[in-house]
Backbone as a printed PyTorch tensor [residue, N CA C, xyz], in Angstrom:
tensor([[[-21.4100, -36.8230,   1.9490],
         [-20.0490, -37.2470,   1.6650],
         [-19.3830, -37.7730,   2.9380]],

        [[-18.6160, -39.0860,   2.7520],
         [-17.7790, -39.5960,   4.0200],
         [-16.7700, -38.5440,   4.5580]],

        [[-16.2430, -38.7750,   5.2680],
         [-14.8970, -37.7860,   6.1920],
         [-14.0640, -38.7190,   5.4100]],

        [[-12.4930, -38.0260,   4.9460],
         [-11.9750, -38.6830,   4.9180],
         [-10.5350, -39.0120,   5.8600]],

        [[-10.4850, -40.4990,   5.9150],
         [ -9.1940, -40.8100,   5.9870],
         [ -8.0990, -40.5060,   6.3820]],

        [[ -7.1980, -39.8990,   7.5200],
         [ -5.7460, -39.7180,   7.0540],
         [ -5.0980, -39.7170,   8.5140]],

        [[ -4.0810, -39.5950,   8.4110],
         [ -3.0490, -40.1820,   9.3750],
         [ -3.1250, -39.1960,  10.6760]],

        [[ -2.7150, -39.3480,  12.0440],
         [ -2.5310, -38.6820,  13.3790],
         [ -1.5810, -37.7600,  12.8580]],

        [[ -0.5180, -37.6010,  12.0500],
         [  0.1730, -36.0990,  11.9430],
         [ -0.7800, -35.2760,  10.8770]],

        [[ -1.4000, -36.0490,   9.8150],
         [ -1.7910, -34.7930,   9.0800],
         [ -3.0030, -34.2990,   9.3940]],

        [[ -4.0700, -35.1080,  10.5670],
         [ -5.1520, -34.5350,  11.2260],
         [ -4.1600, -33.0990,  12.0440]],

        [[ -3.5810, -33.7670,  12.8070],
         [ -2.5990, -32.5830,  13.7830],
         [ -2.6160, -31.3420,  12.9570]],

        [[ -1.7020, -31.3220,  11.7210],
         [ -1.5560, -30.2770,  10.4940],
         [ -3.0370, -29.5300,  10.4140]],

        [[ -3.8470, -30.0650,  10.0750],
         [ -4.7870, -30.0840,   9.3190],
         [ -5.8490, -29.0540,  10.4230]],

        [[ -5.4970, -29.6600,  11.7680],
         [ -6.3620, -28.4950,  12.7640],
         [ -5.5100, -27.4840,  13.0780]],

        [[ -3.8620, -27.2660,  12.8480],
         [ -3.6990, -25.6330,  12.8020],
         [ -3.7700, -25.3110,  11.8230]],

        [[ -3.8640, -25.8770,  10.7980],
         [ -3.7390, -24.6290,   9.2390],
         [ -5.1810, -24.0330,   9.4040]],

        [[ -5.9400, -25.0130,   9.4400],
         [ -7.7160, -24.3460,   9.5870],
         [ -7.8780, -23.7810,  10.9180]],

        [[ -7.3410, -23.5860,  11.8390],
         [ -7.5230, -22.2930,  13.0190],
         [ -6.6900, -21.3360,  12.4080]],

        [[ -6.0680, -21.4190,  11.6930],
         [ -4.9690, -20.2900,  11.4640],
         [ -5.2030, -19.2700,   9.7160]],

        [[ -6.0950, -20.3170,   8.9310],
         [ -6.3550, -19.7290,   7.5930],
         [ -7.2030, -20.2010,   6.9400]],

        [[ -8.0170, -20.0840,   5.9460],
         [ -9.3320, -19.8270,   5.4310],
         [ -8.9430, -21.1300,   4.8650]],

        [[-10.0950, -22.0360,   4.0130],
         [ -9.8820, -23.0290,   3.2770],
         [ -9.1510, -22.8300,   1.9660]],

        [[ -9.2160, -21.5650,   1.5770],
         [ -9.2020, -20.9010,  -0.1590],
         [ -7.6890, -20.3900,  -0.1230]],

        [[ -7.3670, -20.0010,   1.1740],
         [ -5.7950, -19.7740,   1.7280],
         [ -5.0660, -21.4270,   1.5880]],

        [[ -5.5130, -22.2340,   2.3710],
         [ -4.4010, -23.6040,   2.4630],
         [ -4.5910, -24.3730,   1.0870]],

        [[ -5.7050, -24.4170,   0.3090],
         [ -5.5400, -25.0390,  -0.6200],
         [ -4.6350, -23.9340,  -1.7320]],

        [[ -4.7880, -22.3480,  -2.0920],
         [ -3.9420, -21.8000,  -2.6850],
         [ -2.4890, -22.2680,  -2.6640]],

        [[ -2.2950, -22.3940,  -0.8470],
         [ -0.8580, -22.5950,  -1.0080],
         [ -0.6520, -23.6280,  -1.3220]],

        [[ -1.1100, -24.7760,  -1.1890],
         [ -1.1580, -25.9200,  -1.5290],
         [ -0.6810, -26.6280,  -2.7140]],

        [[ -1.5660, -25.5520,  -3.9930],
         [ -1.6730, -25.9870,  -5.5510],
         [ -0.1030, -25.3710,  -5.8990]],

        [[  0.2300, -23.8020,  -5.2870],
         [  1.1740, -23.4720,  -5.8230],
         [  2.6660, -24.0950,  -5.3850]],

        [[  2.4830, -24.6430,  -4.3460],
         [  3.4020, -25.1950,  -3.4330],
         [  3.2560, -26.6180,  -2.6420]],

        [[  2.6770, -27.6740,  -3.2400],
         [  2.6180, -28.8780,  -2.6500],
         [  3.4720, -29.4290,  -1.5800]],

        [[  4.7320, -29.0460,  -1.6890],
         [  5.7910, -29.1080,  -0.6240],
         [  6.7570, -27.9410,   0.2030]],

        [[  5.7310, -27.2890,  -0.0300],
         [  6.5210, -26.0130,   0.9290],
         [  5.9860, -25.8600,   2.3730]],

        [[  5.2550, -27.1840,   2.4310],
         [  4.9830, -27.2070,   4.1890],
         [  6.1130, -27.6540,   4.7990]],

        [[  6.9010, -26.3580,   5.8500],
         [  8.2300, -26.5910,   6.1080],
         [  8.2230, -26.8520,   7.4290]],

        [[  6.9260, -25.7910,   8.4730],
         [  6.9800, -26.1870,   9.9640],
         [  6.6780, -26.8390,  10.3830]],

        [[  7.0390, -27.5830,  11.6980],
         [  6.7690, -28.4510,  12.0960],
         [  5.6090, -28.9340,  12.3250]],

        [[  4.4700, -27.5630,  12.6080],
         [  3.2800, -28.1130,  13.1170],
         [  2.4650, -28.8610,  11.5460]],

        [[  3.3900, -28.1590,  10.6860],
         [  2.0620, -28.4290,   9.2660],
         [  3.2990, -29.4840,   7.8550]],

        [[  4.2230, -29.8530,   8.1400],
         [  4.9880, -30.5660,   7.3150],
         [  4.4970, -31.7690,   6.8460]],

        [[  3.1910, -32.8350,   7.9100],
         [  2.6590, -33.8460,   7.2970],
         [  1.7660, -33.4130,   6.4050]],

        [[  1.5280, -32.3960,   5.8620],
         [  0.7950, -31.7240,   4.6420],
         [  1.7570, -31.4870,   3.3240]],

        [[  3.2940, -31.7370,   3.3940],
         [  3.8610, -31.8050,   2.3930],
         [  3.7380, -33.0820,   1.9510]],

        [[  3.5280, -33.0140,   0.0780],
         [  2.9020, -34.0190,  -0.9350],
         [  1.9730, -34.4970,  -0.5880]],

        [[  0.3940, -33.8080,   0.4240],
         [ -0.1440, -34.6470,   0.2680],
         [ -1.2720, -34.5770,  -0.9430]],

        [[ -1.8110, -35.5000,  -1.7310],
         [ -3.2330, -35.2750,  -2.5910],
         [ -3.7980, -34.0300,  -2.2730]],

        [[ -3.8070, -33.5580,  -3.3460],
         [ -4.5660, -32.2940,  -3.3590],
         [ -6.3350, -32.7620,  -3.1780]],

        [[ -6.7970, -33.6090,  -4.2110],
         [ -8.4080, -33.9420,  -3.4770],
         [ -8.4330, -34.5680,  -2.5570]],

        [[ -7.2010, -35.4030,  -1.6270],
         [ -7.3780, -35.2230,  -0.1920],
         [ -7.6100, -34.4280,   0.5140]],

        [[ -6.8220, -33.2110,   0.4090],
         [ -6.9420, -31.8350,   0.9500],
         [ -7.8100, -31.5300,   1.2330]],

        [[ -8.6520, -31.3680,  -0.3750],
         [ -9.9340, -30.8300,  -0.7710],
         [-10.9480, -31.1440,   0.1790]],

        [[-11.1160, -32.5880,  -0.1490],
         [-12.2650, -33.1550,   0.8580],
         [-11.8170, -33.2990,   2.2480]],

        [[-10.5410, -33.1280,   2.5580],
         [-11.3040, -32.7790,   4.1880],
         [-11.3950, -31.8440,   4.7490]],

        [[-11.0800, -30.8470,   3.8040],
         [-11.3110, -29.4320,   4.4820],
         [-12.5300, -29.2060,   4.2740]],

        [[-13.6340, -29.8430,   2.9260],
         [-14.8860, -29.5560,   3.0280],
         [-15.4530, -30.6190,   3.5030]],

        [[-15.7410, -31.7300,   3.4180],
         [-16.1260, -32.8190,   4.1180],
         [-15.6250, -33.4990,   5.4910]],

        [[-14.6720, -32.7530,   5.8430],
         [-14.0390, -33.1800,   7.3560],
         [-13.0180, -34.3710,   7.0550]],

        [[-12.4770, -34.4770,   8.1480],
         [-11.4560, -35.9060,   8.2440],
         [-11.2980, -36.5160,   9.5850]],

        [[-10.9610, -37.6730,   9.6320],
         [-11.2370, -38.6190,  10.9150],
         [ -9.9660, -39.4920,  11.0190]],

        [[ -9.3240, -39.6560,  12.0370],
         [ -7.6970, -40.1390,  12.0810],
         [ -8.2770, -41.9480,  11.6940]],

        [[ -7.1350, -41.9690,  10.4690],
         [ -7.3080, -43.7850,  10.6120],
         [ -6.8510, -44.5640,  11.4090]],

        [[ -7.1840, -45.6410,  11.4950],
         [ -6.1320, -46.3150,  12.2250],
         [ -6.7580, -46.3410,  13.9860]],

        [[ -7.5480, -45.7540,  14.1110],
         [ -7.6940, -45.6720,  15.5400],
         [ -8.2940, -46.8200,  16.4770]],

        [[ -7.5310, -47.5100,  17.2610],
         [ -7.6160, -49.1110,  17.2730],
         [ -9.0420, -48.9770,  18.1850]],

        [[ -9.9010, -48.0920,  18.9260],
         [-11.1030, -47.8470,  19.6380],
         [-12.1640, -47.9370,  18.8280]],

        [[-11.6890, -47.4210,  17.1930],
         [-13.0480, -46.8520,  16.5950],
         [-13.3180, -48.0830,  16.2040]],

        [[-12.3000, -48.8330,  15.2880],
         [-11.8520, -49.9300,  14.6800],
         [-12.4100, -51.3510,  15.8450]],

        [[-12.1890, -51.0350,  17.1790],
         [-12.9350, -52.3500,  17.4980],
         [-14.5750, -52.1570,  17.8560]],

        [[-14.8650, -50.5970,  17.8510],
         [-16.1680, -50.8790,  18.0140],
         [-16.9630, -50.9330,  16.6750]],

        [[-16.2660, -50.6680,  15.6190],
         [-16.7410, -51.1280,  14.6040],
         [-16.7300, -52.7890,  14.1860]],

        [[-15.6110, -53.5640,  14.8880],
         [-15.9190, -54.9680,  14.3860],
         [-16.9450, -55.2210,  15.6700]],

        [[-17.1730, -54.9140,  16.8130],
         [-17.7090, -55.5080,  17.9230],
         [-19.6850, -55.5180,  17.5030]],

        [[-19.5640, -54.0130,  16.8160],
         [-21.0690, -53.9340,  16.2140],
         [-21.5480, -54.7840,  15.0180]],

        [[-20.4310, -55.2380,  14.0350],
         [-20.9200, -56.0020,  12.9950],
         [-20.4220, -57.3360,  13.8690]],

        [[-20.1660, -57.7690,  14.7930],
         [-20.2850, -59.1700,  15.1800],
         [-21.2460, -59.3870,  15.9440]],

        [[-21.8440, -58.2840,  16.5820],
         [-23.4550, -58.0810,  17.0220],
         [-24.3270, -58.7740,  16.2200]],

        [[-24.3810, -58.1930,  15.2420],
         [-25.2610, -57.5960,  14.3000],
         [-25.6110, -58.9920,  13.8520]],

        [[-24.3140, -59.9540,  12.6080],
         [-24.0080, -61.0640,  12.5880],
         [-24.5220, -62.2990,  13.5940]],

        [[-24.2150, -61.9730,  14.8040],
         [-24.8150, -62.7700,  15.9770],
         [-26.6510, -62.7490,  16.3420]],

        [[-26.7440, -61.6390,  15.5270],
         [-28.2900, -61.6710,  15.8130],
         [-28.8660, -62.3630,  14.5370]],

        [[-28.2390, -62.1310,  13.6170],
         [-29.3460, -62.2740,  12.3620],
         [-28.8510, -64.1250,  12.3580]],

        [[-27.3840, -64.8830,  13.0870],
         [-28.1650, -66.3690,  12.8260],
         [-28.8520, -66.5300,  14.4950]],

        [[-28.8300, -65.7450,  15.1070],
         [-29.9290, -66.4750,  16.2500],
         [-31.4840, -66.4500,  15.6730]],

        [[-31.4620, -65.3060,  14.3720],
         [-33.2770, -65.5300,  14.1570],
         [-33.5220, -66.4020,  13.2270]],

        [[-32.4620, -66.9400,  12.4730],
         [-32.4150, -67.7970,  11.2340],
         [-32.6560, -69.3740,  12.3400]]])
């Protein structure tokens, strides 16, 4: 399964709730309370998708947007591209 997706505050959130409580703890509170993330460290977790949640607490998550990852990802497919018409 991919990592998913999600923004620099709710990665932030997302690594104290999981140093601080079990997966079966943040998603409980979660279902019963979608918006009762009130502190500061964990508030970009209010409304978010619950099978967002899901999967990145079991499949991990990776900040989007990150303009480093993002250019070495176009820099490798323009590689890549650059090789296959030099053999053509």
């Amino acid at each position: 399964m991919d990592k998913v997706k999600v923004s620099q505050n709710v990665a932030d959130a997302l690594d104290y709730v999981t140093r601080n409580f079990s997966n079966k703890a943040i998603i409980d509170a979660h279902v019963r309370n979608p918006n009762g993330w009130d502190m500061d460290v964990n508030k970009a977790l209010k409304g978010l998708d619950l099978d967002i949640l899901i999967r990145a607490l079991y499949n991990g998550y990776a900040v989007e947007g990150m303009a480093q990852e993002q250019l070495l990802e176009w820099f490798k497919f323009s590689i890549q591209k650059f090789n296959e018409l030099k053999k053509s």
